[in-house]
VOBA-1610 file (N, C-alpha, C; in pm, whole numbers, padded with zeros to 5 digits, always signed):
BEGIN
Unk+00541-00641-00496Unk+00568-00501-00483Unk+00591-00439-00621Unk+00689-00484-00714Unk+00753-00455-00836Unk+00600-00455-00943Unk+00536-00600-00908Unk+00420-00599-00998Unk+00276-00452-01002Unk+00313-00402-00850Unk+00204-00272-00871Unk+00273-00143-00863Unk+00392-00160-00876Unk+00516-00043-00926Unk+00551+00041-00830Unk+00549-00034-00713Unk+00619+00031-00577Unk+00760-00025-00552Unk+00830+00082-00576Unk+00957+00092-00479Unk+00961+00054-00368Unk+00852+00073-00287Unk+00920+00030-00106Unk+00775-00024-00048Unk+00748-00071+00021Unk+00622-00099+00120Unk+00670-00067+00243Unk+00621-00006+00358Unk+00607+00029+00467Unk+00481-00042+00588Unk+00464+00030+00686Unk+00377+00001+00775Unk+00323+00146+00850Unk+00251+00234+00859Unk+00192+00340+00865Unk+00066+00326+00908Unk+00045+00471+01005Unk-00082+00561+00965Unk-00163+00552+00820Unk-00268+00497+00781Unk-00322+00513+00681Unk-00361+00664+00657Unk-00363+00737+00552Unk-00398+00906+00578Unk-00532+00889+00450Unk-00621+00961+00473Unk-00743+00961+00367Unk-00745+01119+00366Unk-00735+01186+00260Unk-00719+01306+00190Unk-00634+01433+00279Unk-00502+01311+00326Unk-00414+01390+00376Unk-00391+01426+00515Unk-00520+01342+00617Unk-00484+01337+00736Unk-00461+01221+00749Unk-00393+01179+00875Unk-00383+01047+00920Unk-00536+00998+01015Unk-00543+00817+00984Unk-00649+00783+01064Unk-00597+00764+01178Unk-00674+00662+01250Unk-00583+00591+01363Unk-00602+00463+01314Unk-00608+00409+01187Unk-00548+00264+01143Unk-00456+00229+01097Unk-00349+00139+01076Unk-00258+00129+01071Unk-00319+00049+00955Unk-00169+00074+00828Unk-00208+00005+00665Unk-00105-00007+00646Unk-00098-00136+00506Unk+00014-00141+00422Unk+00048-00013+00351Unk+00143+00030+00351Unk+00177+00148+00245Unk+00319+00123+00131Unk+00241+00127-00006Unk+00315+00143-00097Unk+00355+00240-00127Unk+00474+00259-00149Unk+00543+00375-00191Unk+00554+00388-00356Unk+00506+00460-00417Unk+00509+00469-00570Unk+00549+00595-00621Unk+00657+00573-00762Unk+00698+00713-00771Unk+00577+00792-00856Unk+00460+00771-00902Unk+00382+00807-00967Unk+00244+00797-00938Unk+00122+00867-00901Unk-00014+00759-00918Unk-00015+00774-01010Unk-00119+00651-01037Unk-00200+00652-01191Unk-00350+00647-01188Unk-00403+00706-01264Unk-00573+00702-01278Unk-00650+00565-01271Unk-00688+00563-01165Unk-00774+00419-01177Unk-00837+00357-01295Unk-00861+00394-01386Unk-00839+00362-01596Unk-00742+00296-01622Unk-00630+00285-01564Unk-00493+00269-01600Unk-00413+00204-01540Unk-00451+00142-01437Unk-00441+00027-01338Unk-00450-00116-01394Unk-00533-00131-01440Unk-00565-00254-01501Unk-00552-00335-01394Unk-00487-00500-01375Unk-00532-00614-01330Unk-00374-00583-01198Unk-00330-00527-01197Unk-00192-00506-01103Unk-00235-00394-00999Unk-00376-00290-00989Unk-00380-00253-00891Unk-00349-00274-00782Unk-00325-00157-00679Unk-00312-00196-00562Unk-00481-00207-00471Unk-00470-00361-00427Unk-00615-00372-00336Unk-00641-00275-00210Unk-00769-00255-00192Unk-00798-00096-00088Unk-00773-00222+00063Unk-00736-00335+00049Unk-00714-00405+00164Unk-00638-00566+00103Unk-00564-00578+00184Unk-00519-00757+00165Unk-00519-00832+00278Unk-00542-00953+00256Unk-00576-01048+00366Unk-00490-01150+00408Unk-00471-01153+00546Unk-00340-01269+00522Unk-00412-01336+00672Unk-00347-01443+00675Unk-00373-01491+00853Unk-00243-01533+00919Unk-00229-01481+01008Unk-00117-01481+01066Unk-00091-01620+01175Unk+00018-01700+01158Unk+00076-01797+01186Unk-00017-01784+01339Unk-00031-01934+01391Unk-00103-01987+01495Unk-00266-01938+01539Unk-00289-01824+01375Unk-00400-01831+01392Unk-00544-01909+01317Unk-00622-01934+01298Unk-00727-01931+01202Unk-00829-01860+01118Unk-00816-01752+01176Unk-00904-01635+01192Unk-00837-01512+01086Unk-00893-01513+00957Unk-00760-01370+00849Unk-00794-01276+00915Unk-00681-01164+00835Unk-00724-01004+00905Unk-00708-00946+00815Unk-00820-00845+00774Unk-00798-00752+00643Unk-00683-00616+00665Unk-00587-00611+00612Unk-00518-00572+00663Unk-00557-00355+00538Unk-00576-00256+00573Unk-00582-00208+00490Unk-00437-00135+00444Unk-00468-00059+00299Unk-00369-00007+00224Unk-00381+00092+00163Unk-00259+00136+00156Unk-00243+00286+00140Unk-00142+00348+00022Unk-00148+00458-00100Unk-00038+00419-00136Unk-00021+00597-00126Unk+00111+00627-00164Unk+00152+00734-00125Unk+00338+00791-00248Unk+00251+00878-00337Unk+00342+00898-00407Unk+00488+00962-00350Unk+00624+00937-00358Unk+00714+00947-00352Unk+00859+00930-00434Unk+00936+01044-00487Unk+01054+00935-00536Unk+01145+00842-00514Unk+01190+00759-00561Unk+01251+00627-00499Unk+01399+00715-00464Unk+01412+00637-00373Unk+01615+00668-00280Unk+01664+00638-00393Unk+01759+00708-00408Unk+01923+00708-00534Unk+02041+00710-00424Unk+02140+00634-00430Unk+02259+00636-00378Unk+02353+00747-00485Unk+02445+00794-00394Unk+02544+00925-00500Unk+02648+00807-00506
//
């Protein structure tokens, strides 16, 4: 999480230029984007793959990121 400079990960609506789909994505929460130039080797992937216990079969799971500022406690 820390390595692609998200504060929080979630589970969401994926939204593509501000609507929601009906797929459900990883969502990073980041207090900034940055220009895909400027990403370098820590991007966040447009999908990650995992396989979930008792199965064999991965699932591309997609992702989303979504600028926000991080929670501050007073």
């Amino acid at each position: 999480m820390r390595r692609h400079g998200a504060h929080a990960i979630g589970i969401g609506r994926k939204r593509v230029q501000g609507s929601k789909t009906g797929r459900l994505a990883l969502i990073f929460y980041v207090e900034r984007k940055r220009p895909l130039g400027q990403l370098g080797a820590e991007a966040i992937p447009e999908t990650i793959s995992f396989t979930p216990e008792g199965s064999s079969e991965p699932l591309e799971v997609p992702t989303d990121v979504v600028e926000v500022p991080q929670a501050r406690s007073e």
